[in-house]
C-alpha positions as CSV (number, residue, x, y, z in Angstrom):
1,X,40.9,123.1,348.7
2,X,40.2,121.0,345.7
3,X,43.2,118.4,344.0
4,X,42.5,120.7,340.6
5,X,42.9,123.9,342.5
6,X,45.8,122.7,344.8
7,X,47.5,121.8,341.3
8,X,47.0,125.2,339.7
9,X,48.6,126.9,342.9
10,X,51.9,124.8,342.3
11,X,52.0,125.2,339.0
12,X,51.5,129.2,339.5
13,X,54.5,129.3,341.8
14,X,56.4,127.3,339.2
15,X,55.9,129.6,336.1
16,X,56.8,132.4,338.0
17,X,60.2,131.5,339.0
18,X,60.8,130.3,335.5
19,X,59.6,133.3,333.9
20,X,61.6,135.8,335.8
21,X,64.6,133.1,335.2
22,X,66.2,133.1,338.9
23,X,64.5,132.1,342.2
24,X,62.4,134.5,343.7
25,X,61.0,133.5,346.8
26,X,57.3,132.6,346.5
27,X,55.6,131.6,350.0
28,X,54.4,127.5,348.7
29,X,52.3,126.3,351.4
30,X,51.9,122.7,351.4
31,X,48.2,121.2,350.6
32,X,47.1,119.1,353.7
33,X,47.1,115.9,351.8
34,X,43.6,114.3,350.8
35,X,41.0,112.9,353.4
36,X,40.0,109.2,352.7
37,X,36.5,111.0,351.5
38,X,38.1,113.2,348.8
39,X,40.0,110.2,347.6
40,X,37.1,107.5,347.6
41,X,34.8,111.2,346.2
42,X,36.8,111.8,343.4
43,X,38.3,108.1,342.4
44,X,38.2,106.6,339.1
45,X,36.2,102.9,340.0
46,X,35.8,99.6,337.9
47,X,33.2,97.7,339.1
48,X,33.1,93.6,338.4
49,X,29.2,93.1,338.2
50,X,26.9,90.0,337.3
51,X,23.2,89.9,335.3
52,X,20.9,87.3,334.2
53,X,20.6,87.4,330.3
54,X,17.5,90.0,329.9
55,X,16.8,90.7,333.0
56,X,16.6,94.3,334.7
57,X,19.8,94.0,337.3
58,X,20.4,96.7,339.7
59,X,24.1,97.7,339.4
60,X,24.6,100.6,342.1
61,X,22.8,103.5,343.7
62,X,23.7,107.1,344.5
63,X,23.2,108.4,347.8
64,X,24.1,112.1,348.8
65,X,23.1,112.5,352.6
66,X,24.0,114.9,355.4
67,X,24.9,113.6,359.2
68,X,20.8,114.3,360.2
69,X,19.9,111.6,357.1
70,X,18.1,114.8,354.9
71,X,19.0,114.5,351.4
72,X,21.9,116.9,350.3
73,X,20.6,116.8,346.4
74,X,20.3,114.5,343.6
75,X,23.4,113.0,341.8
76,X,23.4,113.3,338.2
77,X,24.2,110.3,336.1
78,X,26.1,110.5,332.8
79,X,26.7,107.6,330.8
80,X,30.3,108.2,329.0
81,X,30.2,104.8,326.9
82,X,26.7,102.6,327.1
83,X,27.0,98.9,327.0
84,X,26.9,97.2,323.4
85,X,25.0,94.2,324.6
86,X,22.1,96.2,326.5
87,X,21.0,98.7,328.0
88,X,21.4,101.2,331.2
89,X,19.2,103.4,332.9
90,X,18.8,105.4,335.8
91,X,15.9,106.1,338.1
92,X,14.9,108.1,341.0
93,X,14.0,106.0,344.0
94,X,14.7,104.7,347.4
95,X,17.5,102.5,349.2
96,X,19.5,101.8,352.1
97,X,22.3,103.5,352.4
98,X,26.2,101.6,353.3
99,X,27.7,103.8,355.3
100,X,30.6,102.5,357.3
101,X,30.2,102.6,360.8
102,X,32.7,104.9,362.0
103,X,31.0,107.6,358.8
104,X,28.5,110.1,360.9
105,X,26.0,109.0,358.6
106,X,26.3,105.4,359.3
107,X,22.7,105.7,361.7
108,X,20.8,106.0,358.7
109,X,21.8,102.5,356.9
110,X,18.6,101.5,359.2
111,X,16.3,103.1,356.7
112,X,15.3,104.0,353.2
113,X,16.6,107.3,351.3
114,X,16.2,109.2,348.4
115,X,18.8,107.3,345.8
116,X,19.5,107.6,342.1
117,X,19.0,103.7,341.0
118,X,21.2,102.4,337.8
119,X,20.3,99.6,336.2
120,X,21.5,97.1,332.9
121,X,19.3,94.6,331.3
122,X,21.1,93.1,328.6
123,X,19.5,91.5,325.3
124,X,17.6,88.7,325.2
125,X,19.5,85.6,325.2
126,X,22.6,87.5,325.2
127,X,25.5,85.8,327.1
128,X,28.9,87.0,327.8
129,X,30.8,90.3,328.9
130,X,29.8,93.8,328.6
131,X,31.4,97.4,329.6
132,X,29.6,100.7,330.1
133,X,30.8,104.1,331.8
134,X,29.3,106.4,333.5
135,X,30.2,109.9,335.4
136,X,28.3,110.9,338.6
137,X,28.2,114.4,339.8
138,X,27.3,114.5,343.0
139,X,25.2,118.0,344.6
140,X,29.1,118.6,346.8
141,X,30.6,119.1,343.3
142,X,32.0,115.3,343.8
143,X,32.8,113.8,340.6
144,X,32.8,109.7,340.4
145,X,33.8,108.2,337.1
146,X,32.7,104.6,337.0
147,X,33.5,101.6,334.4
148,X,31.1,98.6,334.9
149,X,32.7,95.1,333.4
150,X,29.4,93.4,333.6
151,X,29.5,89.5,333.2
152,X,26.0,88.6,331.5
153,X,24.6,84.6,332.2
């Protein structure tokens, strides 16, 4: 069960003790609290990253892969707030995946896999600090919202 739908459950059981105005017992079971996946799927992140002043720097790729290494979908990129001091795109390609090794999928960091590449390139001759955010949507319905601070040299 999702964090939003575990929320709305809660929330049902509330408003309906208060609108009958005494306590009427209502069966509440008790969400089994969040894996360290539905956490890390659904955090907000800031990420500290570095780029050489107009040069195309890769910042992060998007991987969505089931245990057998086959591609569960492509994630879908949104930028929220672009950078003022360049720009960022995103392209289709291929990368290796970090898995960590006790993940099921950790056999296929030994090889390329269908990824969703973001990059920045700032302005020429630009130097100093820039922000952008960015939502992915991944094909499992995960959402990742992501602030890059983005030191620029």
């Amino acid at each position: 069960m999702r964090v939003a739908d575990r929320l709305i459950a809660i929330l049902a059981a509330a408003q309906l003790v208060l609108s009958v105005g005494c306590a009427v017992p209502v069966k509440l079971e008790h969400p089994a609290p969040l894996t360290p996946v539905e956490v890390e799927a659904n955090a907000e992140q800031t990420l500290i990253k570095g780029a050489p002043s107009g040069e195309k720097q890769k910042m992060n790729d998007f991987i969505g892969l089931n245990p057998d290494c086959t591609a569960t979908g492509v994630p879908k990129v949104t930028f929220v707030s672009p950078p003022a001091h360049g720009t960022m795109t995103v392209e289709r390609g291929e990368d290796y995946p970090n898995y960590p090794k006790d993940n099921a999928r950790s056999a296929c960091n030994t090889r390329k896999v269908p990824a969703v590449l973001l990059y920045y390139q700032s302005m020429p001759g630009y130097a100093g600090n820039d922000m952008a955010v960015i939502e992915v949507l991944f094909p499992a319905g995960n959402l990742r919202h992501q602030t890059y601070q983005i030191t620029v040299r």
